[in-house]
BATORMI-712089 format. One record per atom (N, C-alpha, C): residue in three letters; x, y, z. Coordinates in steps of 0.05 Angstrom, whole numbers, padded with zeros to 5 digits, always signed. Example, Ala and Ser with C-alpha at 12.3 -4.5 7.8 and 13.67 -1.06 7.14 Angstrom:
2
ALA+00264-00114+00156ALA+00246-00090+00156ALA+00264-00066+00156SER+00257-00045+00142SER+00273-00021+00143SER+00258+00001+00157
# end
This chain:
329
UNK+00109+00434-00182UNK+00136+00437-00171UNK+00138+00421-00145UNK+00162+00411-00143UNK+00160+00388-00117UNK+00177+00407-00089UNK+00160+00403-00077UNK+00175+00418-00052UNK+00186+00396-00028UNK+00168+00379-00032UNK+00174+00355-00008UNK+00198+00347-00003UNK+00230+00358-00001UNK+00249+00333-00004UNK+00267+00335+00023UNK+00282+00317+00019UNK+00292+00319+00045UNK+00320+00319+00057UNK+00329+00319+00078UNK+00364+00325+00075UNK+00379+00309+00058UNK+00374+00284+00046UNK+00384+00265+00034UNK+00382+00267+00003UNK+00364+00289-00011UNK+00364+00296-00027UNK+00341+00273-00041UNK+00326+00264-00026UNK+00305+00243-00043UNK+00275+00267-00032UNK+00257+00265-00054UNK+00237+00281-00056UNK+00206+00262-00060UNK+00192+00280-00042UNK+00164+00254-00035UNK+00133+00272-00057UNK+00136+00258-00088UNK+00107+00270-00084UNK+00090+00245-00092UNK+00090+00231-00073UNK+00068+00208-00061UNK+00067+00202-00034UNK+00037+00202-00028UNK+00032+00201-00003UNK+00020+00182+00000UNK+00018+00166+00028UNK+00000+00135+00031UNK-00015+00147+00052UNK-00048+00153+00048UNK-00064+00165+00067UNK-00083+00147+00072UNK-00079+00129+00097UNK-00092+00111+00109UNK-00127+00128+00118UNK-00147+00122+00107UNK-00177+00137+00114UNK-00188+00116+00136UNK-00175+00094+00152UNK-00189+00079+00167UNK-00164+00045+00179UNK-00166+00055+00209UNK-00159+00029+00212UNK-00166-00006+00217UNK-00199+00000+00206UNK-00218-00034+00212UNK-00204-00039+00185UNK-00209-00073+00194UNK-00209-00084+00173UNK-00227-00105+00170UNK-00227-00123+00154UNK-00250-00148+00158UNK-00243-00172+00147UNK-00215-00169+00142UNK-00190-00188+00148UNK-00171-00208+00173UNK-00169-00221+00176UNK-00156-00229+00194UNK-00131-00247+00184UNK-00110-00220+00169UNK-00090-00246+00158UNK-00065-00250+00182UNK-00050-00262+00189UNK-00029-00278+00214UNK-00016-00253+00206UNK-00006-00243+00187UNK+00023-00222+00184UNK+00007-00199+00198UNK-00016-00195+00200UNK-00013-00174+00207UNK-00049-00162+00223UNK-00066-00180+00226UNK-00079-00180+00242UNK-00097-00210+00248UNK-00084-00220+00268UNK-00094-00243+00264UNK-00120-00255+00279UNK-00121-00235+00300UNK-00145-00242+00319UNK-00158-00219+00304UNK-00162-00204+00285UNK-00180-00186+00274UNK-00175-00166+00276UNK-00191-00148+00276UNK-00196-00122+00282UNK-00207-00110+00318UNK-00198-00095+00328UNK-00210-00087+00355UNK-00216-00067+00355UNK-00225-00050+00364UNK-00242-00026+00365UNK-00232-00014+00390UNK-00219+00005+00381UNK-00211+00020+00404UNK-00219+00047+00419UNK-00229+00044+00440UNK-00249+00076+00437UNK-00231+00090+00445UNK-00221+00109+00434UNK-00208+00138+00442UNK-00216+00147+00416UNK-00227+00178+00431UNK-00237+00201+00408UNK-00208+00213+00404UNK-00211+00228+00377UNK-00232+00235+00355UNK-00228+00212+00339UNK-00246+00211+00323UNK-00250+00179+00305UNK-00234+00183+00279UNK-00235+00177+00257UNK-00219+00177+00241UNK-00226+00209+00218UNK-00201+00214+00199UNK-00206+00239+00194UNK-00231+00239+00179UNK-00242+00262+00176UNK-00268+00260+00159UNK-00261+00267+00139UNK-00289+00267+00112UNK-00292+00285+00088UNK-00270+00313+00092UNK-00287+00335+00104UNK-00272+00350+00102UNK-00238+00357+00104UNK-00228+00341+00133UNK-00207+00338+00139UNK-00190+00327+00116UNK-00199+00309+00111UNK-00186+00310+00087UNK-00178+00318+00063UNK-00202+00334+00053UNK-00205+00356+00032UNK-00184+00373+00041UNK-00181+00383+00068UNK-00164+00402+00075UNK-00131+00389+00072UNK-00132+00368+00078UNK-00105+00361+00073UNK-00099+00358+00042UNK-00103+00341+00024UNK-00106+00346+00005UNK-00098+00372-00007UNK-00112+00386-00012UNK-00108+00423-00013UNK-00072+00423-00010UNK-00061+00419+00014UNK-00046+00426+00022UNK-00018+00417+00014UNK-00030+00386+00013UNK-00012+00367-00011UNK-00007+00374-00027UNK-00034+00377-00046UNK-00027+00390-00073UNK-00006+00415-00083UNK-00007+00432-00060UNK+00015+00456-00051UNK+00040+00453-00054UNK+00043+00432-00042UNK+00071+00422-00039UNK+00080+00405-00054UNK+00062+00393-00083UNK+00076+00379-00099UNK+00074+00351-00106UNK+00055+00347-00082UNK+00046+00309-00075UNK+00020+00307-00108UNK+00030+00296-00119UNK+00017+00279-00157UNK+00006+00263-00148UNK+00009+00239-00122UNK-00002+00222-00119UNK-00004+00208-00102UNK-00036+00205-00089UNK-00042+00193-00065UNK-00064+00172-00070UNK-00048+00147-00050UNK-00050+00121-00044UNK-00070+00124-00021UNK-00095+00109-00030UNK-00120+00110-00004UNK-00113+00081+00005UNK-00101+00075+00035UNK-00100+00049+00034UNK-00124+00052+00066UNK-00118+00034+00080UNK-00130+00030+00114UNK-00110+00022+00129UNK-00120-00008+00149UNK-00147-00025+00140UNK-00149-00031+00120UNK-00177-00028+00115UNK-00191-00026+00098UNK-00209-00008+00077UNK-00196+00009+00062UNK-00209+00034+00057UNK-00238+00031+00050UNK-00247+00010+00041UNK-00282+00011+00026UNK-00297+00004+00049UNK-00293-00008+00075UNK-00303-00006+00097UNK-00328+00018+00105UNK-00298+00031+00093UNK-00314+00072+00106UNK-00342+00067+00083UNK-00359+00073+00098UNK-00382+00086+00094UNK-00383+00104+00072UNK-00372+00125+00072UNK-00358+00153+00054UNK-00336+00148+00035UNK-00328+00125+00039UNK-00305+00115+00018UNK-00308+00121-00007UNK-00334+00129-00023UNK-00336+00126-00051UNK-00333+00171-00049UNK-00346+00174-00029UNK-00342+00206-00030UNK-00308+00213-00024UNK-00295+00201-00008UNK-00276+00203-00013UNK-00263+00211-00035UNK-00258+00187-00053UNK-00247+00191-00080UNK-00255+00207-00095UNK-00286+00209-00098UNK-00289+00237-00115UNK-00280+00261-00106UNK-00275+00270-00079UNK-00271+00299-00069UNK-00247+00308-00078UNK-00236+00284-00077UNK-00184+00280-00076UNK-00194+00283-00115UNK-00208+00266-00135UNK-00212+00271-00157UNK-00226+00301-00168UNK-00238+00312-00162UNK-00257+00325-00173UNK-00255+00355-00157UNK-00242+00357-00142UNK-00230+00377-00116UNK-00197+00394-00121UNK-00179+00373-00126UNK-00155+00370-00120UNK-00141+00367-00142UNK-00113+00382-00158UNK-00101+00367-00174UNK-00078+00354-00168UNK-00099+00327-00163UNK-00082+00301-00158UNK-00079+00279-00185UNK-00055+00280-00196UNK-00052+00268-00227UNK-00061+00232-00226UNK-00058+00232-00200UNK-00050+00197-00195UNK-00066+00186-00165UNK-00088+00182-00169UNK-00106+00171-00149UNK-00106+00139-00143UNK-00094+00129-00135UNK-00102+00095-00128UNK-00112+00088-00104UNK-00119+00064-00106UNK-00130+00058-00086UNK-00120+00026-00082UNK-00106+00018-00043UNK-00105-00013-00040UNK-00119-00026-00035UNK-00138-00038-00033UNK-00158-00062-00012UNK-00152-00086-00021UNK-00162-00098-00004UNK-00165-00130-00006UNK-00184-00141-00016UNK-00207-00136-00030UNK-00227-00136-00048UNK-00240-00150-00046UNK-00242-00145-00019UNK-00274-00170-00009UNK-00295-00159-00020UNK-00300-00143-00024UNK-00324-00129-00043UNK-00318-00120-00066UNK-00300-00136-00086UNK-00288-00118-00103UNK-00315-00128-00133UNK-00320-00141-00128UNK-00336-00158-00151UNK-00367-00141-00150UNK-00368-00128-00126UNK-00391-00106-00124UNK-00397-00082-00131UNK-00360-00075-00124UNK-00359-00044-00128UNK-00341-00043-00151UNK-00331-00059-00168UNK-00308-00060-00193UNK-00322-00030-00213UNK-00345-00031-00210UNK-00364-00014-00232UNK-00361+00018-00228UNK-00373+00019-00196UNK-00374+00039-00176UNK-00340+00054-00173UNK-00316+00035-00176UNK-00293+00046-00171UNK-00277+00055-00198UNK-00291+00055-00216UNK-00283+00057-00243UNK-00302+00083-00248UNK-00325+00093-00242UNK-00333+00119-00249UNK-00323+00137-00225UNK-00315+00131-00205UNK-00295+00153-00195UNK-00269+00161-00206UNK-00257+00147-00227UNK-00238+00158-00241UNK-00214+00157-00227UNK-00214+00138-00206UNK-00185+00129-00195UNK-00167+00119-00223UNK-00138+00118-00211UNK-00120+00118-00239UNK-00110+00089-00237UNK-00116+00069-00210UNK-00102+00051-00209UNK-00112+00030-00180UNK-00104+00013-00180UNK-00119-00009-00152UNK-00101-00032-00158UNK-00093-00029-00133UNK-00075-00052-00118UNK-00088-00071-00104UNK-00091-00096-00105UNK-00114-00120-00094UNK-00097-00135-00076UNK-00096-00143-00056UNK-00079-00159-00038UNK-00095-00193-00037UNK-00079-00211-00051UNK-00078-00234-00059UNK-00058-00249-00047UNK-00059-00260-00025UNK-00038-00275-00016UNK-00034-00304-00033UNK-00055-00320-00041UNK-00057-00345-00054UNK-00065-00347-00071UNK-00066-00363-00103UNK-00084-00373-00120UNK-00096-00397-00108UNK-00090-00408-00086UNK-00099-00430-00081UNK-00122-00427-00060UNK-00146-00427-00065UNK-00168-00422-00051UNK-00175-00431-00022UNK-00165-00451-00015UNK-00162-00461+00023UNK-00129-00444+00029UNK-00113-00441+00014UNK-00082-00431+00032UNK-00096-00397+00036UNK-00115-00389+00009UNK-00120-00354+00022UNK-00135-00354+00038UNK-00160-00383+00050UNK-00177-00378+00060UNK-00159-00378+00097UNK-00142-00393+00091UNK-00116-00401+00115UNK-00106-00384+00122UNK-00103-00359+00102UNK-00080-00332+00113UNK-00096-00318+00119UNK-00124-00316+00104UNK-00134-00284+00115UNK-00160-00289+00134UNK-00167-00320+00132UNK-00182-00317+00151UNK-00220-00322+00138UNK-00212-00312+00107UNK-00242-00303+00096UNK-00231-00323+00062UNK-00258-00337+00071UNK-00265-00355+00041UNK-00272-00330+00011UNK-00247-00314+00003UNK-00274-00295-00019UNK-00254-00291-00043UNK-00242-00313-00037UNK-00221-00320-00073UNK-00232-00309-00091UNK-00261-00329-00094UNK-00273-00323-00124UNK-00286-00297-00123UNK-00299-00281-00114UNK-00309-00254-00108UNK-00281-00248-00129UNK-00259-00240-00104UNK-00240-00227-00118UNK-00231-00220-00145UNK-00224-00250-00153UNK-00217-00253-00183UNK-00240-00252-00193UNK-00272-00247-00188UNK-00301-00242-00211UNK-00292-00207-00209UNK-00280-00197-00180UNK-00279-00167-00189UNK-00256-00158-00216UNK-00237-00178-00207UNK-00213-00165-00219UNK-00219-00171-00249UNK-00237-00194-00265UNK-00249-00199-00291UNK-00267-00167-00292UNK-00282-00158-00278UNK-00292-00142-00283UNK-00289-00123-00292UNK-00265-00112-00278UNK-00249-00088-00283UNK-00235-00092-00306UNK-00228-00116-00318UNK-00216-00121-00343UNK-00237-00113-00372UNK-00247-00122-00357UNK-00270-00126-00380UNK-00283-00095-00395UNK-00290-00080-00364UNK-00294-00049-00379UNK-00268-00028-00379UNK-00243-00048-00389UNK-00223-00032-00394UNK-00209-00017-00377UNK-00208-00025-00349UNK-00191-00018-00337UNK-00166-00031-00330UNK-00140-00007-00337UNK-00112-00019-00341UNK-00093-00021-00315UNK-00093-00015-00300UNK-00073+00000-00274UNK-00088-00027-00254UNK-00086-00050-00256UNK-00095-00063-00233UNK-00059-00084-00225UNK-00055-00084-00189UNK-00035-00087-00185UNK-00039-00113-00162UNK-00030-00142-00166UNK-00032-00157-00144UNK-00009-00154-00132UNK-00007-00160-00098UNK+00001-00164-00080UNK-00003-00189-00066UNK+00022-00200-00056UNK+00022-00218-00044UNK+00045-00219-00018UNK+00047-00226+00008UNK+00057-00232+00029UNK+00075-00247+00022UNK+00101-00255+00026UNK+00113-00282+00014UNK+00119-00294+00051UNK+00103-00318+00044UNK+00105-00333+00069UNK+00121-00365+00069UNK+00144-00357+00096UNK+00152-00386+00083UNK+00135-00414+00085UNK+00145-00428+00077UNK+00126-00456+00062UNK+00101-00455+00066UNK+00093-00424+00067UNK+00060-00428+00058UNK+00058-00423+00027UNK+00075-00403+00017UNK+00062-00391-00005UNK+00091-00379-00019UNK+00107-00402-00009UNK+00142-00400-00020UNK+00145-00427-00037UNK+00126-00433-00048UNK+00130-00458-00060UNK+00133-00457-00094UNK+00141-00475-00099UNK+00145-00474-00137UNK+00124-00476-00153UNK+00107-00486-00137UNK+00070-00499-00138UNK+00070-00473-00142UNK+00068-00456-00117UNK+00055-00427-00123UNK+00069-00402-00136UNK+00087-00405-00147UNK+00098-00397-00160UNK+00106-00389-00193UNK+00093-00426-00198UNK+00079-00429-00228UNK+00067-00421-00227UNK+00041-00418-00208UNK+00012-00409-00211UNK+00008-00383-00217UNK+00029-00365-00202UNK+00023-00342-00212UNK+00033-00324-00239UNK+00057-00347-00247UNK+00070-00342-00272UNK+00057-00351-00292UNK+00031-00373-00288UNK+00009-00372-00304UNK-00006-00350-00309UNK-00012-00342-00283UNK-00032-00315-00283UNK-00025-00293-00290UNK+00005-00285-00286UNK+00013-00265-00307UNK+00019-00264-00334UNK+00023-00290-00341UNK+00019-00293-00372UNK+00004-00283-00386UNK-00018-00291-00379UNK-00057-00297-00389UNK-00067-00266-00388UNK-00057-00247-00365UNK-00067-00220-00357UNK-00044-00199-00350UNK-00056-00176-00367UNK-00042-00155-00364UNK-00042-00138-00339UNK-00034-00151-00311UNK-00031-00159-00292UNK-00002-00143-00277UNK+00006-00121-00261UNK+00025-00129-00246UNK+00026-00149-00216UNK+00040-00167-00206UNK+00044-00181-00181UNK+00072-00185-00180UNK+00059-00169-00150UNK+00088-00167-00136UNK+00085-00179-00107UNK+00104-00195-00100UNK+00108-00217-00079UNK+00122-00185-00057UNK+00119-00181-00036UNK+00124-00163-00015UNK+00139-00184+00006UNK+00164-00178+00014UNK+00182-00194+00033UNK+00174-00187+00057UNK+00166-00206+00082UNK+00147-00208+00110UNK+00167-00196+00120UNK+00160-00172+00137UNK+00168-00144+00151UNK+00159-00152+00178UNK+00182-00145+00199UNK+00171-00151+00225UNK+00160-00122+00234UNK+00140-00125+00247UNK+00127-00104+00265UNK+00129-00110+00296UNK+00116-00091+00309UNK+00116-00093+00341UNK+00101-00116+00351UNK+00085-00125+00342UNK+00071-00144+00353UNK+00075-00179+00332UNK+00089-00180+00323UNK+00101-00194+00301UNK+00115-00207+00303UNK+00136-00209+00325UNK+00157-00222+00333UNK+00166-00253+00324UNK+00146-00268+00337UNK+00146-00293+00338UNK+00133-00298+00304UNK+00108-00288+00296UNK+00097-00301+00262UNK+00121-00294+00247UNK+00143-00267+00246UNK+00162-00259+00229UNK+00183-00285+00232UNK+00195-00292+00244UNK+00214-00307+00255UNK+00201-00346+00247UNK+00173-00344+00248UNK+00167-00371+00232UNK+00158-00371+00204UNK+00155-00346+00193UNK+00150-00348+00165UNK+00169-00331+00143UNK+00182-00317+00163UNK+00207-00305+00142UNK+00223-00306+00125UNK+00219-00304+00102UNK+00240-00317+00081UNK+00245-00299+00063UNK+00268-00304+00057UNK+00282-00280+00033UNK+00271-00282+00015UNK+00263-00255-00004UNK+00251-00248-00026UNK+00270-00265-00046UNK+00295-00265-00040UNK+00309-00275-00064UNK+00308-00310-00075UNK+00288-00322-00061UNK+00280-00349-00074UNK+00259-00343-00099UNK+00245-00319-00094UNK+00220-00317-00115UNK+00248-00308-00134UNK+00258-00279-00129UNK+00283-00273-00155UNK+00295-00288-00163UNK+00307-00314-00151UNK+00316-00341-00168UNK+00302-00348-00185UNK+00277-00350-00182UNK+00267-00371-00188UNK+00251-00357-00218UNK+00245-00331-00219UNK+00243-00313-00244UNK+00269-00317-00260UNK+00279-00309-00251UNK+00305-00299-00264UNK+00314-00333-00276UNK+00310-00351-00263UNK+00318-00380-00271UNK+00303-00381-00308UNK+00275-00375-00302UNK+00253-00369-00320UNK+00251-00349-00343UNK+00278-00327-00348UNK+00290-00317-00370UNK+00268-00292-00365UNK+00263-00282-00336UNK+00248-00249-00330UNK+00281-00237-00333UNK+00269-00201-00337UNK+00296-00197-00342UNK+00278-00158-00329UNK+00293-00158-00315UNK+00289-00127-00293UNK+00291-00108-00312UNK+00276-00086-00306UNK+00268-00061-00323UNK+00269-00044-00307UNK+00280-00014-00308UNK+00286+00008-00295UNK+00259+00016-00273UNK+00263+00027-00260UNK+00248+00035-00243UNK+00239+00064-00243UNK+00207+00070-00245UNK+00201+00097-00253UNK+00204+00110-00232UNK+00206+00137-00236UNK+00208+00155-00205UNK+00184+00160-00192UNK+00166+00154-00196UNK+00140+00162-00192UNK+00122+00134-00172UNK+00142+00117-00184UNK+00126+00081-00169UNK+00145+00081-00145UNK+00138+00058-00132UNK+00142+00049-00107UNK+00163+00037-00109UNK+00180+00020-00092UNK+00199+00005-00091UNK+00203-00021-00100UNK+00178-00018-00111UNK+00181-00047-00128UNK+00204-00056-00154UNK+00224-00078-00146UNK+00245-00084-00167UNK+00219-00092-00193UNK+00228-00086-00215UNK+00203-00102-00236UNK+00218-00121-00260UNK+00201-00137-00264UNK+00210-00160-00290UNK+00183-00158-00315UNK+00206-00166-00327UNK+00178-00170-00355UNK+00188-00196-00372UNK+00177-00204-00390UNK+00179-00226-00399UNK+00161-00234-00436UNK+00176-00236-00448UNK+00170-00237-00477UNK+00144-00249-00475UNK+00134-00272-00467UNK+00111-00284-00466UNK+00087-00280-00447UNK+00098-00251-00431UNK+00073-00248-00413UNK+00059-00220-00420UNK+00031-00225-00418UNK+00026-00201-00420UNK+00027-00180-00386UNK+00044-00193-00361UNK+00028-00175-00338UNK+00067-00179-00336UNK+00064-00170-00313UNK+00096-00158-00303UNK+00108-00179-00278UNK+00123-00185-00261UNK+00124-00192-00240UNK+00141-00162-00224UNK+00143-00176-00200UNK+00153-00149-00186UNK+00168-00161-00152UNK+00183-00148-00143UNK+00190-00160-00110UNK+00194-00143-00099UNK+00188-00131-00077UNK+00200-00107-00054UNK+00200-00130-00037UNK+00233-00116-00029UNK+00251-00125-00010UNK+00263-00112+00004UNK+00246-00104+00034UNK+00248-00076+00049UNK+00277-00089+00066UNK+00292-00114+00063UNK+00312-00114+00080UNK+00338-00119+00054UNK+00340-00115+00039UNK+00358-00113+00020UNK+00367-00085+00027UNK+00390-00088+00014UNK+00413-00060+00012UNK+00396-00046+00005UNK+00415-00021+00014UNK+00406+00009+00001UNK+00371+00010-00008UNK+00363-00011+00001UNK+00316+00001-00007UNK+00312+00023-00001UNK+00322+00038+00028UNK+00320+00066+00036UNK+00321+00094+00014UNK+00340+00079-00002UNK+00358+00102-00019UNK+00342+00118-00046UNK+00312+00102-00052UNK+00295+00107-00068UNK+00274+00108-00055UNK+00269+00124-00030UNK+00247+00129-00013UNK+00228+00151-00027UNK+00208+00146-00033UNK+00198+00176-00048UNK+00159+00178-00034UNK+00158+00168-00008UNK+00126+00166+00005UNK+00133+00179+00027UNK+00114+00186+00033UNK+00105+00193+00063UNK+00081+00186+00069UNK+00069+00174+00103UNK+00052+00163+00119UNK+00033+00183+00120UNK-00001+00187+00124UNK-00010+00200+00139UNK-00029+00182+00147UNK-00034+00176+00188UNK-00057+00149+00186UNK-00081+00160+00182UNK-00102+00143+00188UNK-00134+00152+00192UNK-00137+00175+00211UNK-00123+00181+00231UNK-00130+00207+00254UNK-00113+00225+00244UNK-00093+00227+00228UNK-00080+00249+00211UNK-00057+00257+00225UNK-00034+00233+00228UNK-00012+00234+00239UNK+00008+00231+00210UNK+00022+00250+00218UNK+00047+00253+00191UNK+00066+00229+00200UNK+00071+00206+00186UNK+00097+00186+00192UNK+00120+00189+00169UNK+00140+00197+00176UNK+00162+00199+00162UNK+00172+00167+00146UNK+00163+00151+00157UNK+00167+00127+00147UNK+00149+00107+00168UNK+00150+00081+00151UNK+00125+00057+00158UNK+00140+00055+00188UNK+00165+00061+00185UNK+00177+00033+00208UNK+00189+00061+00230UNK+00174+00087+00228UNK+00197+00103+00248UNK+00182+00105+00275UNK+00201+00131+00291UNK+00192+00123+00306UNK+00174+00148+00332UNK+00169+00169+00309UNK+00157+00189+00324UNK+00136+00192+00293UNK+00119+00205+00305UNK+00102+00213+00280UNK+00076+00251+00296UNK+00078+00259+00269UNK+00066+00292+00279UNK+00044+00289+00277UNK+00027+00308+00297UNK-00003+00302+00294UNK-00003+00332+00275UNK-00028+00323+00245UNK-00040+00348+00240UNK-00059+00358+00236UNK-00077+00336+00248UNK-00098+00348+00254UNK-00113+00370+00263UNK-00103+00380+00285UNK-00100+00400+00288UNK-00105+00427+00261UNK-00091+00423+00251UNK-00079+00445+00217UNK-00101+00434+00199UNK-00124+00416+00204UNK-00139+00408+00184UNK-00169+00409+00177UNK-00175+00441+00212UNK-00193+00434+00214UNK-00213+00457+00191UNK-00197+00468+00183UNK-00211+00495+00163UNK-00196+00502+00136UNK-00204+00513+00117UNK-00190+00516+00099UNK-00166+00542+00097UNK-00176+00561+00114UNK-00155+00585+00116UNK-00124+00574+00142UNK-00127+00546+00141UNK-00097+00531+00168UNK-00075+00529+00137UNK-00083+00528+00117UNK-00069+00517+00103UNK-00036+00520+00101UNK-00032+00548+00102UNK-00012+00563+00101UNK+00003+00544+00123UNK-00004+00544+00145UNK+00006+00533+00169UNK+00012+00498+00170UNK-00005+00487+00163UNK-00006+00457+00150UNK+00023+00459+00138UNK+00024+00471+00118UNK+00042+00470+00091UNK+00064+00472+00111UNK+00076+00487+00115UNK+00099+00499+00139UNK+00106+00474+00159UNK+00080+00473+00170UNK+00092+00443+00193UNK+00098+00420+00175UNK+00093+00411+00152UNK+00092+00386+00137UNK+00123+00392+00127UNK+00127+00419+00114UNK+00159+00420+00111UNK+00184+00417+00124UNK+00170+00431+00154UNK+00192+00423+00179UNK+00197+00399+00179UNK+00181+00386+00187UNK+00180+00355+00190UNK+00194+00335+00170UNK+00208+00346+00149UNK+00221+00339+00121UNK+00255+00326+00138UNK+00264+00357+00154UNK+00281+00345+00167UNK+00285+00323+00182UNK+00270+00322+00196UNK+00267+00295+00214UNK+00274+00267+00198UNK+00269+00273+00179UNK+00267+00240+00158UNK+00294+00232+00162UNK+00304+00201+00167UNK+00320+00190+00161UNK+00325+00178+00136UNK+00358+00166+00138UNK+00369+00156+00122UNK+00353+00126+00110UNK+00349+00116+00136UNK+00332+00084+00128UNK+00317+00078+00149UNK+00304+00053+00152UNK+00293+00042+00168UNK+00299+00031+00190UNK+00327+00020+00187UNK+00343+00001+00201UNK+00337-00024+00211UNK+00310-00032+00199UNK+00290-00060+00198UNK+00318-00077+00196UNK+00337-00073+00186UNK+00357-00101+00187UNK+00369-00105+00224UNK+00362-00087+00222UNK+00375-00084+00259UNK+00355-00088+00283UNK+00332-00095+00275UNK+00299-00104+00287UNK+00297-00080+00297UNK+00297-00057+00284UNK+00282-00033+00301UNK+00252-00027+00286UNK+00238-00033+00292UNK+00204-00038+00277UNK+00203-00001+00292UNK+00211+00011+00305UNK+00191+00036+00309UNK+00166+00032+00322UNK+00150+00052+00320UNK+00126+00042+00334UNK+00104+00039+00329UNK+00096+00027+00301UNK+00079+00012+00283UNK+00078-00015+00299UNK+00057-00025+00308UNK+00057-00044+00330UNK+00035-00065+00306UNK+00024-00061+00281UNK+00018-00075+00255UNK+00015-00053+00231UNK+00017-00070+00212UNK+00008-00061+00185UNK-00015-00041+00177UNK-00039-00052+00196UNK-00061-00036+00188UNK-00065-00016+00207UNK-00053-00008+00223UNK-00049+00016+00236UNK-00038+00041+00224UNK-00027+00028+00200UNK-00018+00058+00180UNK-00019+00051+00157UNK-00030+00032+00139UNK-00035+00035+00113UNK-00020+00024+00098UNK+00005+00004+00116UNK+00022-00014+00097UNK+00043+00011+00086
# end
């Protein structure tokens, strides 16, 4: 039963629970001098803390939680992770996002934890433009993981890509990936560049409307398919001759607000009502034992009110997400 919903009458049972904010990425949208290390205690939530949240989720109705970072496989405990949220929790819908610099290592390892699904962040098919965005030469790694995972039958794999202008807004790269969804039962979805706090100036030189990729499908006889209640904001296409999907979220298009169905929690266990707002609850606190639950549950409902109508990203109010990997995208 879903308890999560909010004055607007939209209801959250998916949660995006950031377990870490390193990464080992350095892409321009969104960390470009790297990762920094910031010392202020307490460090990020643990095993337990999380188990306890979890618990609590489950209470209230959340089917499905998104492990993003950073970098989630970073963590040390990353593989205990997923078994605890699997094997602990009835959570129907376990995924997980990374960038799969290790994905060709662990493709094996992430498939006997019994996750339901993995989202891979692919900015390029073109092996110097990804080595250009993120910083890291590991194309082929990637695509040997993502064969991998094909191969012992795993279905739920989802690319992502940044849409950058004239880096990776081109018709060049655009065929390329309408090749690659052909060939593989594949979703990719192009994500429209979101300004953040520290973003100002890269948003403003690489920003381009999602709606050149939607031309340019739609030119190509894709034809949009309903949207499940359960997925993300992704518009979706399909296509008689492909076996994979295409997809576009376009967080500055009309009404995107209006099918909000996530809520934030980062690595230190702050509740964010949304990516782009602009207060967020600490609950850590509520997470440190299993008998807080009652109390957890209660503060997580209050906090339902608070939620707004939208983002107002069309009006440059970023909130106080100062990047991406500070809360898990």
């Amino acid at each position: 039963m879903e308890r999560l919903t909010d004055s607007f009458g939209r209801s959250f049972p998916y949660i995006r629970l950031s377990i870490t904010d390193v990464c080992n990425f350095k892409c321009g949208y969104c960390l470009p001098n790297g990762y920094f290390k910031v010392e202020n205690k307490p460090g990020f939530l643990s095993l337990d803390e999380i188990s306890n949240l979890t618990s609590a989720l489950t209470e209230l109705g959340v089917s499905k939680i998104r492990i993003t970072g950073g970098e989630p496989t970073v963590r040390k405990d990353f593989f205990d992770v997923l078994k605890n949220i699997k094997s602990k929790h009835k959570i129907n819908n376990l995924v997980v996002t990374t960038n799969g610099y290790k994905l060709n290592e662990i493709a094996e390892q992430l498939i006997e934890t019994g996750i339901n699904g993995i989202n891979i962040s692919i900015d390029s098919l073109n092996r110097e433009k990804f080595k250009e965005i993120t910083g890291k030469d590991r194309l082929p790694q990637i695509l040997e993981g993502i064969k991998i995972l094909q191969d012992k039958g795993f279905k739920k794999i989802k690319v992502n890509a940044v849409l950058l202008k004239d880096v990776n807004s081109t018709i060049e790269e655009f065929e390329k990936w309408e090749e690659f969804v052909r060939i593989n039962a594949i979703d990719f979805r192009y994500i429209e560049l979101m300004q953040t706090g520290d973003s100002h100036d890269y948003f403003k030189k690489y920003h381009i409307s999602a709606s050149v990729f939607r031309n340019y499908i739609e030119n190509k006889n894709w034809k949009s398919i309903p949207r499940e209640n359960s997925a993300g904001p992704s518009i979706n296409y399909i296509h008689p001759d492909a076996k994979g999907k295409f997809g576009i979220i376009a967080p500055y298009s009309k009404d995107f607000c209006q099918t909000c169905n996530r809520l934030r929690i980062t690595a230190k266990g702050e509740l964010r009502l949304c990516l782009f707002g602009n207060t967020g609850t600490d609950l850590r606190p509520y997470l440190q034992n299993e008998n807080q639950k009652e109390e957890l549950v209660e503060l997580i409902l209050k906090q339902l009110n608070f939620k707004k109508e939208s983002h107002y990203l069309e009006l440059g109010d970023t909130g106080i997400t100062p990047h991406l990997a500070s809360i898990g995208g």
